[in-house]
C-alpha positions in Angstrom: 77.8 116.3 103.5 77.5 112.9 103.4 76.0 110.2 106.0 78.3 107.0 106.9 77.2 104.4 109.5 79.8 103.6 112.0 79.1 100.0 113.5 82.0 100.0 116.6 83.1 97.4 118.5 82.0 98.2 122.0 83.3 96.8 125.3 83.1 98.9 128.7 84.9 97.2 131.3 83.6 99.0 134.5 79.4 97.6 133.4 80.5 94.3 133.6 79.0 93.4 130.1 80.1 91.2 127.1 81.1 93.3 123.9 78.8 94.3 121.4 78.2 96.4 118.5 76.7 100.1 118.2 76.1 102.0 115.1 76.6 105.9 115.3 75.6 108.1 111.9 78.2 110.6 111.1 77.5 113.6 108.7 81.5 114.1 106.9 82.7 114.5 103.5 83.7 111.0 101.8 87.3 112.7 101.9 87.5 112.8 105.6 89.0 109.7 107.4 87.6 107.0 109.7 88.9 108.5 112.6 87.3 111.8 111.9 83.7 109.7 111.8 84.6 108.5 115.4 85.8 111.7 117.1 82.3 112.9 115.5 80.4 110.1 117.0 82.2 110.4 120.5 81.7 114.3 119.7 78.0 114.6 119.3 76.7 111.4 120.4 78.4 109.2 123.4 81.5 110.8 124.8 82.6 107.2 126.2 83.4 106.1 123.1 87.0 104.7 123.7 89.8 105.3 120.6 93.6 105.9 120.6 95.3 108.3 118.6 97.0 111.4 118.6 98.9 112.8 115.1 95.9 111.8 112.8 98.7 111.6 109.9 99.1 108.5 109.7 102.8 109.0 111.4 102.5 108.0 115.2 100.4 104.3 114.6 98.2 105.1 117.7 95.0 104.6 116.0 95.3 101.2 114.8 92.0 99.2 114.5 89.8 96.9 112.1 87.9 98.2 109.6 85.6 95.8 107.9 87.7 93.0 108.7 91.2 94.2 108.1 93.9 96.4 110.2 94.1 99.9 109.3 95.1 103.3 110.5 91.8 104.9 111.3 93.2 108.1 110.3 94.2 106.9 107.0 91.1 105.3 105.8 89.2 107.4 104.1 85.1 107.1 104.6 84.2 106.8 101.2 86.9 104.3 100.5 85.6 102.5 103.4 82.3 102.3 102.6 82.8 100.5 99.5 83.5 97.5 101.8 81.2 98.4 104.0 78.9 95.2 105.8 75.2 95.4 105.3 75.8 99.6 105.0 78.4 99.7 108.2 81.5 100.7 108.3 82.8 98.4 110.8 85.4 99.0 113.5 86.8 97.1 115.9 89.8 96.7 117.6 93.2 95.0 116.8 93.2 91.1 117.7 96.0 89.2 119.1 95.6 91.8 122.0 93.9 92.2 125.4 90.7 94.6 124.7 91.3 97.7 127.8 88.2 99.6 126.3 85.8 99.7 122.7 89.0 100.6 120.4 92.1 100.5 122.8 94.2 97.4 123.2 96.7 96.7 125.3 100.1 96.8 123.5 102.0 96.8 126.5 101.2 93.6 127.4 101.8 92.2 123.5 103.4 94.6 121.3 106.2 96.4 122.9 106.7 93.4 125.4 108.0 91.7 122.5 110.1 94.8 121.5 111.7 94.6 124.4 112.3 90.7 123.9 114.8 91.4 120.6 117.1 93.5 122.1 116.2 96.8 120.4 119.4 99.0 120.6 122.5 98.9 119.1 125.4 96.6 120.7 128.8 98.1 119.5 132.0 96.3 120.5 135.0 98.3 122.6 134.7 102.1 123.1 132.7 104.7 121.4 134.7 106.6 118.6 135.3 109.9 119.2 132.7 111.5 116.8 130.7 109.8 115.4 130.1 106.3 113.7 129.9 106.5 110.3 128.3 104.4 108.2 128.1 103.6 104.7 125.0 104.8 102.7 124.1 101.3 100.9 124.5 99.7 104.7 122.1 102.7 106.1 119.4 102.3 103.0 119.5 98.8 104.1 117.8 98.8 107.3 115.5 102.1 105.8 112.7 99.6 105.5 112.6 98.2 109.0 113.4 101.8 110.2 110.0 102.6 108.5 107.8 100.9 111.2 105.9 103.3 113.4 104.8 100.3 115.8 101.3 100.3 114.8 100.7 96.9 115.9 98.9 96.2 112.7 100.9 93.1 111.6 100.8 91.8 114.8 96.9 91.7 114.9 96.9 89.8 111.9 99.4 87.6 112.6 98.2 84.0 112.2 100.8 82.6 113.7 100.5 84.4 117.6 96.7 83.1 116.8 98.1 79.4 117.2 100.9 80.4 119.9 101.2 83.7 121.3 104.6 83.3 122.5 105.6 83.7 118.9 107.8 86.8 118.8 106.0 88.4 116.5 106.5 90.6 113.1 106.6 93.4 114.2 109.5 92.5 117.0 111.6 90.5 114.5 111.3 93.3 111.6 112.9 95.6 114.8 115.7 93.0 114.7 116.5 93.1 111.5 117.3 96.7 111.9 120.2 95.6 114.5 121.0 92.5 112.5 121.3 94.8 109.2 123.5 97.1 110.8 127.2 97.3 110.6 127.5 99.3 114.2 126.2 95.9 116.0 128.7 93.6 116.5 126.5 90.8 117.9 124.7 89.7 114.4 126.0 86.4 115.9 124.3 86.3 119.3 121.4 88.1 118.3 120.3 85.3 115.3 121.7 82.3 117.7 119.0 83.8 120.2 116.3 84.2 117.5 116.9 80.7 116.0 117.1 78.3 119.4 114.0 80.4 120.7 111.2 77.5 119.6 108.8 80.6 119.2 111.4 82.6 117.2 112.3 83.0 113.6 111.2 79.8 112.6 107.7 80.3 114.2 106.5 81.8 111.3 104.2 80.3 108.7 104.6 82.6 105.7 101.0 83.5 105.7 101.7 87.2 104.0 99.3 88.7 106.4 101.9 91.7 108.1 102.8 92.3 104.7 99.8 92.9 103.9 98.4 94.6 106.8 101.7 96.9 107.0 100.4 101.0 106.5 104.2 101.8 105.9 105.5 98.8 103.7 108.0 97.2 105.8 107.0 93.7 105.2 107.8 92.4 108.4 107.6 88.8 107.0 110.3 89.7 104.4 112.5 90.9 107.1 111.8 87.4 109.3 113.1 85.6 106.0 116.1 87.9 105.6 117.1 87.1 109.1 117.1 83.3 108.6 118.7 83.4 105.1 121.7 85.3 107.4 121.5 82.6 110.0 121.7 79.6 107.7 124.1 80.9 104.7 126.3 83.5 106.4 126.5 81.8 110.0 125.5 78.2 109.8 123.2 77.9 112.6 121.9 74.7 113.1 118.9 75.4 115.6 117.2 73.3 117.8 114.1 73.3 116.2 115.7 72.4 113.0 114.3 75.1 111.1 117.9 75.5 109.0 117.6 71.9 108.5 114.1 71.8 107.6 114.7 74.6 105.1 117.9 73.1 103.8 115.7 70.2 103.0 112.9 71.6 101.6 114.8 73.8 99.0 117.0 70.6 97.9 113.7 68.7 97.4 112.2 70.8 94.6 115.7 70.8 93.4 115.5 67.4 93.5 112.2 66.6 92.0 110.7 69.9 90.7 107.8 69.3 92.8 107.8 68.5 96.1 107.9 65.1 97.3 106.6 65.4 100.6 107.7 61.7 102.2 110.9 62.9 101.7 110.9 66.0 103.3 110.1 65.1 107.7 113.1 62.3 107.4 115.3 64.7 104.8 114.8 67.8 107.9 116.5 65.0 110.2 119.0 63.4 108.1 118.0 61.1 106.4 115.3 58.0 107.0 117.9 56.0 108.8 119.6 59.2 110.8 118.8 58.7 114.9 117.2 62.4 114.8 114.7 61.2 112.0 113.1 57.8 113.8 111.2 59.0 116.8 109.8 61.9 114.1 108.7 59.4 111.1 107.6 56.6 114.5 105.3 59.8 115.6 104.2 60.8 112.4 103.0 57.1 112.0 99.4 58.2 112.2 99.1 61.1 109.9 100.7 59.0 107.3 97.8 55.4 108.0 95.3 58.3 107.8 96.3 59.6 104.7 96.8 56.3 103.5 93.4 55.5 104.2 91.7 58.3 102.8 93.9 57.7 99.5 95.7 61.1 99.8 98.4 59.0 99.3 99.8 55.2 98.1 102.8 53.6 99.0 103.8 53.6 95.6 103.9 57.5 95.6 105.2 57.5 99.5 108.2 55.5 98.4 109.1 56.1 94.7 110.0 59.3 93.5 108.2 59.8 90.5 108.8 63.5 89.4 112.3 64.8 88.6 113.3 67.8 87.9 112.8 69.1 84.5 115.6 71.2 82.8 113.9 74.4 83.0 114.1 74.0 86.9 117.6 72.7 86.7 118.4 75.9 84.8 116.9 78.2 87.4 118.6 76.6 90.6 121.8 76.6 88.7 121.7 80.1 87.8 121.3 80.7 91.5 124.1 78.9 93.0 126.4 80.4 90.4 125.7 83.9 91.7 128.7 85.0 93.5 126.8 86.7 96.1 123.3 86.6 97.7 121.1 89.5 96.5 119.1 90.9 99.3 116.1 92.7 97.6 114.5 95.7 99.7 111.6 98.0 98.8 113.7 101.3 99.2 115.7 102.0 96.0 119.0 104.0 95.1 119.6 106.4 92.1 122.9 106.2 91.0 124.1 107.9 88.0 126.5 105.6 86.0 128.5 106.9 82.9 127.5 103.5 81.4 123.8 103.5 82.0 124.4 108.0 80.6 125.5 106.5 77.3 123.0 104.3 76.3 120.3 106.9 77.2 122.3 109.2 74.9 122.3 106.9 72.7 118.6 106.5 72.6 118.0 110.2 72.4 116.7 110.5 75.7 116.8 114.2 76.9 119.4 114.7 79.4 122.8 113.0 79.8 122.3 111.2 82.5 119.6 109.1 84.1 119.2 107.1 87.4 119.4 103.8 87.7 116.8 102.3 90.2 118.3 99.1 91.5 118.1 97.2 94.9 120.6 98.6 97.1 122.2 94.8 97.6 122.7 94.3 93.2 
């Protein structure tokens, strides 16, 4: 047996008291996980000891906390793998942020999490009467939406979100991954509605900053924030929206910059998101961004020679690169799920190699 320290997070609403932090020894094999140590603590030691979970396989997200900094399923963390980022000895857990504390571990995803669910709509919205079997489905459409389908509502990208830090009305990743699920699938027949909704909400898809942090945080890999940027490619190329928060316009902008001048050239890109320095939209922006720019002026992070002339272009080699993606015929859409398809072309050259076998699957996105 070996002996871990468990430093936990405690807060006991009915004392009255302000959090703060207890250390419990636990006697488990390195092998065993997190949650284990706890359930021994609360076991042996205090029995108010407050944690959520329930199949301790790392299948039902219940036990979502912070170990040593960083979301985790407690019942898939390991002790031993724990401990090697343990502070001053600890292992330390705490709960998830970005949510109202109930008790030591549990947070309150009702108030957070799953009211945010609810705010996307999360059920199919077919069109006219149900068939009369079954709907059926194309595999490649189905493997599609297996990623967002993966979630098990853990919470754990939403407690790392750095975005619902600076505005908690922000939908969420967790929420808009959910969406994507709907969005991606050919039953719904309001892929229209549902990114019109997400796009004019000012704490919707364009709320997020691209921080990586859910992808990150994700147990299951469904990289929430990739699913957020799948749903605005969708709005902007397949439907056009132009929201009111001019995130399609700001985008837009930004991609034709680089394009532009290979790096960015950031003077251009506030009026560019408006239509141009002299477009009505783009005045009361640069008039209020009049500030920013005499500070930066006057801390030389910028001159007006740089502000006004453009003095990168793009170099061939990223000519060459936006080039070869506009002259794709169609958008690729990469997911983390792959297909194996045997193809009598793909057989041949594996013959030809002398590879045993006659045929061999091709792993490719299910999009290419």
């Amino acid at each position: 047996m070996a002996d871990y320290t468990l430093r936990l997070r405690r807060y006991l609403p009915e004392s009255g008291a302000a959090p703060y932090w207890e250390d419990f020894q636990v006697d488990l094999e390195g092998h065993r996980s997190v949650l284990d140590g706890i359930l021994q603590a609360k076991d042996r030691t205090d029995a108010s000891i407050g944690i959520r979970c329930s199949c301790r396989a790392a299948i039902c997200g219940s036990c979502g906390v912070r170990i040593n900094g960083k979301p985790n399923l407690a019942c898939h963390m390991h002790l031993d793998s724990a401990a090697e980022n343990a502070v001053d000895g600890a292992i330390v857990v705490e709960p998830m942020g970005n949510m109202p504390v109930i008790k030591d571990l549990i947070v309150d995803m009702d108030a957070v999490h799953w009211k945010k669910i609810q705010r996307v709509t999360p059920w199919l919205l077919p069109d006219g009467d149900p068939p009369e079997r079954e709907y059926v489905v194309p595999p490649e459409s189905m493997i599609d939406v297996t990623q967002t389908m993966a979630c098990i509502q853990c919470g754990a990208c939403v407690s790392d979100c750095l975005s619902m830090e600076v505005d908690p009305l922000f939908i969420g990743p967790a929420a808009l991954a959910k969406a994507y699920r709907f969005v991606g699938d050919p039953r719904d027949r309001q892929q229209y509605e549902r990114l019109k909704d997400l796009s004019e909400d000012p704490h919707g898809i364009y709320d997020c900053t691209h921080c990586f942090n859910c992808i990150e945080a994700c147990p299951k890999d469904v990289a929430p924030m990739s699913q957020i940027m799948r749903l605005r490619r969708i709005a902007s190329a397949d439907h056009e929206i132009e929201d009111r928060n001019n995130g399609h316009r700001h985008e837009k902008a930004f991609v034709e910059n680089i394009e532009r001048n290979g790096l960015l050239h950031e003077a251009d890109l506030l009026p560019d998101s408006y239509g141009g320095k002299f477009h009505p939209r783009a005045v009361p922006e640069l008039v209020d961004s009049l500030p920013v720019i005499l500070k930066a002026l006057q801390r030389r992070k910028v001159t007006p020679k740089k502000a006004l002339l453009h003095e990168h272009k793009a170099p061939p080699e990223v000519k060459r690169i936006f080039k070869h993606v506009h002259d794709k015929e169609e958008r690729f859409e990469l997911n983390l799920y792959v297909v194996g398809e045997e193809e009598h072309e793909h057989a041949e050259q594996a013959e030809h190699a002398g590879a045993a076998g006659s045929h061999l699957p091709e792993e490719r996105s299910p999009n290419q």
